[in-house]
C-alpha positions in Angstrom: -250.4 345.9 -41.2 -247.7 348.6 -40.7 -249.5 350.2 -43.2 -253.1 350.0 -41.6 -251.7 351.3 -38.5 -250.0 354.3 -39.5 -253.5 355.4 -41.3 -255.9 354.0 -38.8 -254.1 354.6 -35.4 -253.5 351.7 -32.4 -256.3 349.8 -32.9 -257.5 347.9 -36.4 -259.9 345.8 -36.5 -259.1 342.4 -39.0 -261.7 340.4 -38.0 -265.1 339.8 -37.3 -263.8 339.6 -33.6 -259.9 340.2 -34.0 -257.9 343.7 -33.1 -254.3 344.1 -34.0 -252.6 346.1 -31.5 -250.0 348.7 -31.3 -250.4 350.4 -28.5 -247.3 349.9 -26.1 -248.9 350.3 -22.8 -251.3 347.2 -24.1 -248.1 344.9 -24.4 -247.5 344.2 -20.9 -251.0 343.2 -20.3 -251.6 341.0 -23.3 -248.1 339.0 -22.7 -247.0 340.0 -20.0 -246.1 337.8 -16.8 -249.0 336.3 -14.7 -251.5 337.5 -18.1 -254.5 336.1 -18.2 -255.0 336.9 -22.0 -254.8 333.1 -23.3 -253.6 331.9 -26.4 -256.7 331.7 -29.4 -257.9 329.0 -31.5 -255.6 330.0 -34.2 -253.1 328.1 -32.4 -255.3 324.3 -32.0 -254.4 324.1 -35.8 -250.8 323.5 -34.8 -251.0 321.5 -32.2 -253.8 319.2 -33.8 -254.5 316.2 -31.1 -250.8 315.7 -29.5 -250.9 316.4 -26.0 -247.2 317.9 -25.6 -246.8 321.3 -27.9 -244.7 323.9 -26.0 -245.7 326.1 -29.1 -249.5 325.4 -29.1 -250.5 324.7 -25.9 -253.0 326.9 -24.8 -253.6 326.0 -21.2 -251.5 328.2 -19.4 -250.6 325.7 -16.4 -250.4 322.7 -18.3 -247.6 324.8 -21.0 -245.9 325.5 -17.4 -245.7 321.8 -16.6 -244.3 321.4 -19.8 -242.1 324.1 -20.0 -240.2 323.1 -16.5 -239.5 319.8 -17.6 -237.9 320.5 -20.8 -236.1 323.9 -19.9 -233.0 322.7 -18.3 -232.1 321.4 -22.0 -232.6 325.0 -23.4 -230.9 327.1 -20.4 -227.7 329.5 -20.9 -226.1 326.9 -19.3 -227.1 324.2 -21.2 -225.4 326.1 -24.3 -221.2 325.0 -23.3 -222.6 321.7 -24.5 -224.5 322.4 -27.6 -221.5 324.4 -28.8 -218.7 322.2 -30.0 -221.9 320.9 -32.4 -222.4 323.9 -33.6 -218.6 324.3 -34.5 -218.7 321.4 -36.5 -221.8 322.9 -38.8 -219.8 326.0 -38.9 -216.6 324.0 -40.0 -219.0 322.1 -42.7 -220.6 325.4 -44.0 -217.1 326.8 -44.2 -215.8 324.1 -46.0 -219.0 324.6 -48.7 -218.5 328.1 -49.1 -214.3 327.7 -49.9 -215.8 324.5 -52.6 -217.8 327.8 -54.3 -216.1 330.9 -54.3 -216.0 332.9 -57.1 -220.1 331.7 -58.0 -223.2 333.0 -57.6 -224.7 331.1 -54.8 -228.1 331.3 -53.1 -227.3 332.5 -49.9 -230.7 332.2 -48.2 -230.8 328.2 -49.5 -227.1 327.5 -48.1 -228.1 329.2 -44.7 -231.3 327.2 -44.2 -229.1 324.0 -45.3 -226.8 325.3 -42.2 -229.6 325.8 -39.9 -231.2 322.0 -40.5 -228.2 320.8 -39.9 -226.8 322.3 -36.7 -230.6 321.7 -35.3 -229.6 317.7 -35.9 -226.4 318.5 -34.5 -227.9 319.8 -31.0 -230.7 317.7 -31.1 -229.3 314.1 -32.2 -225.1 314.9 -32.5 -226.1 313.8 -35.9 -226.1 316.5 -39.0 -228.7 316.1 -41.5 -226.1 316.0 -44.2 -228.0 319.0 -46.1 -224.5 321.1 -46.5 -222.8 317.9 -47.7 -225.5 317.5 -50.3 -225.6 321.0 -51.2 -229.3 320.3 -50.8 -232.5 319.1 -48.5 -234.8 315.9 -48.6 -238.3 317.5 -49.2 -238.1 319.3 -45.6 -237.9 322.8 -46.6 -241.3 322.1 -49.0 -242.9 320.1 -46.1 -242.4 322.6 -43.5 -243.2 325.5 -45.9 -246.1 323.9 -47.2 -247.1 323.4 -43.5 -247.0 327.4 -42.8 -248.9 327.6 -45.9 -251.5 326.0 -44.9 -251.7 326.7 -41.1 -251.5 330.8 -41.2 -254.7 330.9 -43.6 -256.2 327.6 -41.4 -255.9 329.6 -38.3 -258.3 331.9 -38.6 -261.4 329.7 -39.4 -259.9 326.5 -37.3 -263.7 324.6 -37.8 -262.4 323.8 -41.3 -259.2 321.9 -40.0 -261.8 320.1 -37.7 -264.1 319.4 -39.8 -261.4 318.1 -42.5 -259.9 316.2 -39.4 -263.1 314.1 -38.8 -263.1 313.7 -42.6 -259.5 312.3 -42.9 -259.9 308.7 -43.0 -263.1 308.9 -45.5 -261.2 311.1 -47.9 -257.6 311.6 -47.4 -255.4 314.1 -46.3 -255.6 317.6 -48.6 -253.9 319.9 -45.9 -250.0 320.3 -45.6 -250.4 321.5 -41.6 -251.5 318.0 -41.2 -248.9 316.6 -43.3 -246.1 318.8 -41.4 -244.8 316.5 -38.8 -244.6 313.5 -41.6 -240.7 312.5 -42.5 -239.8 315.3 -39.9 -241.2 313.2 -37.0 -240.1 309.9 -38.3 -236.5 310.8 -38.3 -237.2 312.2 -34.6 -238.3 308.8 -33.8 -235.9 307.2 -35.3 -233.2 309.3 -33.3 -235.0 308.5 -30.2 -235.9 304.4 -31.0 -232.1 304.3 -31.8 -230.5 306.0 -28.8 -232.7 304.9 -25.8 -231.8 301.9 -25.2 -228.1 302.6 -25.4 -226.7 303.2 -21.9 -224.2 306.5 -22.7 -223.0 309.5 -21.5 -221.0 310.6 -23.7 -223.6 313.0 -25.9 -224.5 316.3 -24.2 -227.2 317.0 -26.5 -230.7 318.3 -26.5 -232.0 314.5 -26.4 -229.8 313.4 -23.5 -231.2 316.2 -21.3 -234.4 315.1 -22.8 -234.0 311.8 -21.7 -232.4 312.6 -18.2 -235.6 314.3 -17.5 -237.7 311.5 -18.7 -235.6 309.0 -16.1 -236.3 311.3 -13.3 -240.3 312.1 -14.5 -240.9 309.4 -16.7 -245.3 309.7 -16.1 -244.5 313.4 -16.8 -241.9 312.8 -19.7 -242.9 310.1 -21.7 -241.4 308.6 -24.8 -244.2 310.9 -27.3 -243.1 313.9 -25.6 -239.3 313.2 -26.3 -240.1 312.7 -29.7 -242.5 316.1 -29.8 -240.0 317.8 -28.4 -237.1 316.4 -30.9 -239.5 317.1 -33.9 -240.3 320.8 -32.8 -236.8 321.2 -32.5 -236.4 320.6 -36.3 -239.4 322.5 -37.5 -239.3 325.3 -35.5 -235.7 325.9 -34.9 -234.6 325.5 -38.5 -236.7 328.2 -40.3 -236.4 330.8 -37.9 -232.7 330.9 -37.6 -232.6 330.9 -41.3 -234.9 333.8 -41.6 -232.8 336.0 -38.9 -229.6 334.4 -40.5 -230.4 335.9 -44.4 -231.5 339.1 -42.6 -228.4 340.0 -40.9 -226.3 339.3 -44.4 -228.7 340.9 -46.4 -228.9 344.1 -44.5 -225.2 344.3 -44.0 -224.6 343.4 -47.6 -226.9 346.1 -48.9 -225.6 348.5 -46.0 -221.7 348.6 -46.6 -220.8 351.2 -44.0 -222.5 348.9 -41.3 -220.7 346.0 -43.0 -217.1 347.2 -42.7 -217.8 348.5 -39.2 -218.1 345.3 -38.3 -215.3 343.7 -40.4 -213.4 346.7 -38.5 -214.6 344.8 -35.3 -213.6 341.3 -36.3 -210.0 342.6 -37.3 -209.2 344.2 -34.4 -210.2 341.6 -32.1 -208.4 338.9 -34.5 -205.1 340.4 -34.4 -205.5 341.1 -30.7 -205.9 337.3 -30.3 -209.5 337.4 -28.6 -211.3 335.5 -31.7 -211.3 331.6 -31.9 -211.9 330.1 -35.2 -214.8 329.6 -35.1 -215.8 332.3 -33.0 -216.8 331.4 -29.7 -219.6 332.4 -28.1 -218.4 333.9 -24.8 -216.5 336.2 -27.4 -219.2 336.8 -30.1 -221.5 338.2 -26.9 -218.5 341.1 -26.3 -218.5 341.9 -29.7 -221.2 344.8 -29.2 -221.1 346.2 -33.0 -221.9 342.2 -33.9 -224.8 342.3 -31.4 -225.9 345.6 -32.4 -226.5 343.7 -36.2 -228.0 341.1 -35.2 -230.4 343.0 -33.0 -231.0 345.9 -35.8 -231.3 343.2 -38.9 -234.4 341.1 -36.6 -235.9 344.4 -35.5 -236.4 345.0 -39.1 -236.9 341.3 -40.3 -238.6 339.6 -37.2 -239.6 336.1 -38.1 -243.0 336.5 -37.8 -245.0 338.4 -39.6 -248.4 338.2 -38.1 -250.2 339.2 -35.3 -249.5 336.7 -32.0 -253.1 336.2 -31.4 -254.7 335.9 -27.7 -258.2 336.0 -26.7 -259.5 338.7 -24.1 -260.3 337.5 -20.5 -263.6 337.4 -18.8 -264.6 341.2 -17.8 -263.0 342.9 -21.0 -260.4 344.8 -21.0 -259.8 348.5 -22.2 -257.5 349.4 -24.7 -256.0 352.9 -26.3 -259.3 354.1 -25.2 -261.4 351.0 -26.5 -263.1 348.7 -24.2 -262.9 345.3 -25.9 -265.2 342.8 -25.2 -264.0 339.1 -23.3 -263.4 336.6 -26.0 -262.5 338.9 -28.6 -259.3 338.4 -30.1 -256.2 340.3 -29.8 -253.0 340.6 -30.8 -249.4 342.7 -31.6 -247.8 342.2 -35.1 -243.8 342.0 -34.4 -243.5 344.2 -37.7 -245.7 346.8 -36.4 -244.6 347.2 -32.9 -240.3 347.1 -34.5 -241.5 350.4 -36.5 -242.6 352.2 -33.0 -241.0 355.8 -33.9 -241.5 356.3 -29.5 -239.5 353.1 -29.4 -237.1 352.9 -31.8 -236.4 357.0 -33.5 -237.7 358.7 -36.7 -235.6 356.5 -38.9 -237.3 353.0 -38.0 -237.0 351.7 -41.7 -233.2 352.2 -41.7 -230.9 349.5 -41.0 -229.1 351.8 -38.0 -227.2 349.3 -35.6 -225.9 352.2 -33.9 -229.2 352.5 -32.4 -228.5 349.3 -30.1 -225.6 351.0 -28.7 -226.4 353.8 -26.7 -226.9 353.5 -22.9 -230.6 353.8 -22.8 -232.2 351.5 -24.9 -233.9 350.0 -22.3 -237.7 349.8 -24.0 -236.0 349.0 -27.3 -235.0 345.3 -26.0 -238.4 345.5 -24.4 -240.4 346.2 -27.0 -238.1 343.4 -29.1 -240.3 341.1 -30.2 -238.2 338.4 -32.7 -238.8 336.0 -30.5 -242.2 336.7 -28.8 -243.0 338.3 -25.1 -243.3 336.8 -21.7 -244.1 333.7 -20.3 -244.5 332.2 -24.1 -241.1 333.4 -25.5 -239.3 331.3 -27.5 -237.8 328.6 -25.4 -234.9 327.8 -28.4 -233.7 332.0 -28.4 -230.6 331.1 -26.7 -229.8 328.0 -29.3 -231.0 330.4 -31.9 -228.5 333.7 -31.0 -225.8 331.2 -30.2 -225.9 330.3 -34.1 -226.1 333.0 -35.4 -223.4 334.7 -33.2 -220.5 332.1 -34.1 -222.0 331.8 -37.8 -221.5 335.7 -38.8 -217.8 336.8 -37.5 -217.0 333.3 -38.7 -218.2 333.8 -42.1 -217.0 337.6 -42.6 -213.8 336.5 -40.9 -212.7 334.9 -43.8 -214.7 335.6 -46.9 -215.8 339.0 -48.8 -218.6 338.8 -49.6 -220.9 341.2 -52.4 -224.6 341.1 -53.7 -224.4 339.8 -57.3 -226.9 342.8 -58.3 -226.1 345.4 -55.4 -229.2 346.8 -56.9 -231.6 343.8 -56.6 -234.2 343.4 -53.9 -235.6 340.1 -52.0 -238.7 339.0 -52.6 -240.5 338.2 -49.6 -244.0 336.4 -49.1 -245.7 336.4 -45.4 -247.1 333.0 -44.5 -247.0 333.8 -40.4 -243.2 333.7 -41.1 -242.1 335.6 -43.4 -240.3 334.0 -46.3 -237.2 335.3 -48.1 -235.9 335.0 -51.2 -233.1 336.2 -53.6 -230.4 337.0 -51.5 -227.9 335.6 -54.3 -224.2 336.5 -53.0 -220.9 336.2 -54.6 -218.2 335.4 -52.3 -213.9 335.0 -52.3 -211.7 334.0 -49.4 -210.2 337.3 -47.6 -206.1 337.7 -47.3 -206.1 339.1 -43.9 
């Protein structure tokens, strides 16, 4: 796509009825706040027949509903209780990584492990107990299988439909229906076993779930909990583990970025304003670590497709183009993170100098790891938080080097886009 766009200009046509779009004026309207450009049918797949899909939900007042009751849990201030769990991930992942230095070790798999895990944490105060087992239950095949499946299922949805009506005559053959399977029944399980017990003492995302349900309980009921709780785990697992092996692999294969911020963790550390693990409140004025983590996700955004929404009664003009209502449109994250207006002449360097000069204004913007307006991820917050503590944490007290310095991920696209080979060798730093 980034490809199609530099030869063919703003507008490319990858449909019978479907525009990817780069034009930056064209943002604003498509996403934008108050837009009337709804989401398409790419996006039923997904949510299949449950009624409460933050993600999916394509009627733009009943997603509102939704989002209001469930957005306390998810708030910046909702994150001083969700971080002592994610300390004790970062504690376990620690303890992993000192079990294995001096191997080869797949990075990517160890920080997905980490990511399951601290989304069990937040969501149930109950780890997974992937980092103890040095390995995952059939989750990581389920949910990628379910990706698979959905980003190719998307774009002629009358086949999941049809297959849907088919299911009980022949069987289930598609893994987006299969997705929710072991995922939601652990959800359940969580919820089954923790609503009838009359605490207070968990702060996690279920107790604010469940708060909400006492006050709204016709609003909030017991299937939405658990939709919620099971979105949690499937959405909030990959796509930190995708930004996660960006950031090390770009600062692993850029080692004048990666001392920078070492630099930046030592000088802090022996001025006393790092915890162990980092806090958050301190990761947020480290402005080099920020400046990494913003750089490796403009380069590596999650998602690799184009967000799709369908054009509003009346049309709409764009880059010179009138597009016809109920066309389908759309930005690719990829595309718009390679805007040379945007983002300079060098946007395939890993730069994170970039970030910190004083206007960069349209760059956060145009910053689209975690989507645009109204629909923008509601876990961001949980998301940066990990990966914040995670980083200084890790590079506090381990070196760590690319077994082949020379070696390049592989990468496949299945609307996230799937890394793998970042094989690291690590030892514990003497500081």
């Amino acid at each position: 796509m980034i490809a199609l766009h530099e030869k063919h200009g703003p507008l490319v046509r990858t449909g019978p009825s479907e525009v990817s779009v780069s034009e930056l004026s064209a943002i604003k309207t498509i996403y934008g706040a108050g837009t009337k450009f709804r989401k398409s049918d790419w996006y039923s797949v997904w949510q299949g027949h449950r009624r409460f899909d933050l993600f999916a939900e394509r009627n733009e007042k009943l997603h509102a509903e939704q989002r209001r009751l469930v957005s306390r849990a998810y708030s910046m201030d909702a994150l001083k209780d969700l971080e002592p769990y994610v300390d004790n991930a970062v504690n376990v992942f620690l303890d992993s990584m000192n079990q294995r230095q001096g191997e080869v070790i797949d990075m990517g798999n160890w920080v997905q492990l980490f990511a399951f895990d601290v989304i069990g944490e937040v969501s149930f105060s109950k780890r997974f107990g992937f980092m103890d087992a040095a390995g995952d239950d059939g989750s990581f095949n389920q949910i990628e299988g379910a990706l698979k499946s959905a980003s190719w299922l998307g774009q002629i949805p009358a086949v999941y439909w049809i297959h849907d009506r088919l299911m009980p005559y022949i069987g289930n053959h598609l893994g987006i229906t299969a997705r929710h399977g072991t995922l939601r029944q652990f959800a359940a399980r969580e919820v089954n076993a923790r609503k009838d017990r009359n605490t207070t003492s968990n702060q996690d995302i279920l107790s604010k779930l469940f708060a909400t349900q006492k006050e709204k309980p016709t609003e909030m009921d017991e299937n939405a909990v658990t939709s919620m709780a099971t979105s949690n785990i499937f959405a909030g697992s990959d796509t930190t583990a995708l930004s996660t092996r960006a950031i090390i692999y770009y600062l692993l294969k850029n080692p004048g970025a990666k001392n920078k911020l070492i630099n930046e963790i030592d000088v802090l550390k022996r001025q006393g304003k790092l915890s162990d693990p980092v806090k958050l409140s301190e990761a947020d004025g480290m402005f080099y670590l920020q400046a990494v983590m913003y750089e490796a996700l403009r380069l590596h955004p999650a998602v690799g497709m184009s967000l799709p929404r369908v054009v509003p009664e009346g049309g709409c003009e764009i880059a010179g183009k009138y597009i016809p209502a109920g066309s389908v449109v759309g930005a690719n994250p990829w595309v718009i993170h390679r805007d040379k207006e945007v983002f300079g002449e060098d946007v395939d360097s890993f730069r994170p100098e970039r970030w910190l000069k004083e206007d960069n204004g349209d760059m956060h913007r145009f910053f689209f790891a975690f989507g645009s307006g109204a629909r923008m991820c509601l876990g961001r917050n949980i998301s940066w938080m990990e990966m914040s503590k995670l980083i200084p944490t890790l590079f506090m007290h381990y070196n760590l080097e690319l077994s082949d310095q020379a070696a390049v991920w592989k990468m496949n696209c299945w609307w996230f886009v799937m890394q793998h080979g970042l094989n690291i060798r690590l030892s514990r730093r003497h500081s």
